[in-house]
N, C-alpha and C positions, 0 to 999 in steps of 0.2 A: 717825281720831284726828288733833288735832291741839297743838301747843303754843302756849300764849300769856304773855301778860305780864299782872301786876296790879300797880301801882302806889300805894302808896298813905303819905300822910304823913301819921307819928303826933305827932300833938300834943303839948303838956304833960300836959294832963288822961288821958292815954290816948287819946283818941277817932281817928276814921279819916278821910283826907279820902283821896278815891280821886281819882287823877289819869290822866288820859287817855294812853296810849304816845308817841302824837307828839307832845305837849305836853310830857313829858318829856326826848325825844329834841331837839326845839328848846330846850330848855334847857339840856343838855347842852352842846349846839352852840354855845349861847350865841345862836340867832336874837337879829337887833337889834327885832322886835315884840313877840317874847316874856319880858314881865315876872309875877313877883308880885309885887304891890305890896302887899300884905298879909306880906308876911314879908321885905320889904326890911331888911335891917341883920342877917338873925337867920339861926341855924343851926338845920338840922331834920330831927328824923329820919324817914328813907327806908326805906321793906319795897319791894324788888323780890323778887317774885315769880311765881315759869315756872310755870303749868301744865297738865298733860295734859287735855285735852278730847278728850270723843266727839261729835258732832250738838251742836257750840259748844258745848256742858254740861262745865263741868268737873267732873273725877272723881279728878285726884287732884295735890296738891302735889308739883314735883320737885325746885325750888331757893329757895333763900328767902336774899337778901341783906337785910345790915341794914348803914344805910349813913348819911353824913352830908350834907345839900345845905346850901352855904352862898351866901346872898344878898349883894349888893351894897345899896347906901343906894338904886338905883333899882331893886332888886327882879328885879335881873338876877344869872342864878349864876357866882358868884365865879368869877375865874380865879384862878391860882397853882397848878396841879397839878404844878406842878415838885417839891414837897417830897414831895409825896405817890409822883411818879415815883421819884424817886431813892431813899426808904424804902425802897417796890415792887426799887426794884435791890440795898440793902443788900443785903434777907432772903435772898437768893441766897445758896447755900451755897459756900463757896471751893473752888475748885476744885487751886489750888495746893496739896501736901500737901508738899513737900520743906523743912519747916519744922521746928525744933527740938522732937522730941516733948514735952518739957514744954512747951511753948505750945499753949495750947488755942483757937483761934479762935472764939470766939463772936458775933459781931458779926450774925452773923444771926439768932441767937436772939433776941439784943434788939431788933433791926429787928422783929422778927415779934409782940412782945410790945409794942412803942410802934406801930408799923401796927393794933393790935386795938386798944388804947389811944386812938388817935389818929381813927383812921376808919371807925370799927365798934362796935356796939352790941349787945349782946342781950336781943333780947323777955323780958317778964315773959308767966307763963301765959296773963295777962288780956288782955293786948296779941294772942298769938298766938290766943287764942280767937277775938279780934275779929276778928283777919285771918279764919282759918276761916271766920267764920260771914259776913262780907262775903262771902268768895268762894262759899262752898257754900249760903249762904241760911239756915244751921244749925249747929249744932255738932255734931260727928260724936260717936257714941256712942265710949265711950270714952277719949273727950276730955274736959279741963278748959275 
């Protein structure tokens, strides 16, 4: 058994464009060779997905992020994760409680509610069917 990655960027139209790990992983990084210049200026949404394989065959979905990757006008991904960091720190629940019981702290609820709002997406059936059947070759019975 082992775990893997499947990458893949959903379009406007729904459709699937599968992206290679390192390719990703250099874009992350921000390598200075590695551009899209085909989605320079635009944001797009991102299916990372782990999963469990036997004899390289995958067999079954474990994780599935839905996510945003934003391009630069040279097709290079965006920097600024600082906002995105510091949201990541709001949604932390406060830890201080020695606070006036009528005050209710909520500020991580809303961190949590503009973080899904902000940097997160969720597939429609059709979308995840397509993942499915990229990865497995098929749509699994049962499934939409």
């Amino acid at each position: 058994m082992g775990l893997g990655m499947r990458i893949f960027i959903v379009k406007n139209d729904g459709s699937l464009e599968r992206m290679p790990a390192g390719r990703y992983n250099r874009l992350l990084q921000r390598h200075p060779s590695e551009r899209l210049f085909q989605y320079a200026g635009k944001r797009l949404r991102c299916a990372v997905i782990v999963v469990e394989s036997i004899n390289r065959k995958p067999v079954e979905i474990l994780k599935c992020q839905y996510s945003y990757l934003s391009f630069d006008s040279d097709g290079m991904m965006k920097k600024g994760g600082e906002a995105e960091v510091k949201l990541v720190m709001d949604m932390l629940e406060p830890v201080i409680i020695e606070r006036a019981k009528q005050v209710v702290d909520a500020r991580h609820k809303f961190a949590r509610k503009r973080f899904a709002r902000e940097y997160r997406w969720e597939p429609s059936p059709e979308i995840e069917a397509a993942i499915r059947k990229a990865i497995f070759g098929r749509i699994e019975p049962g499934r939409s």
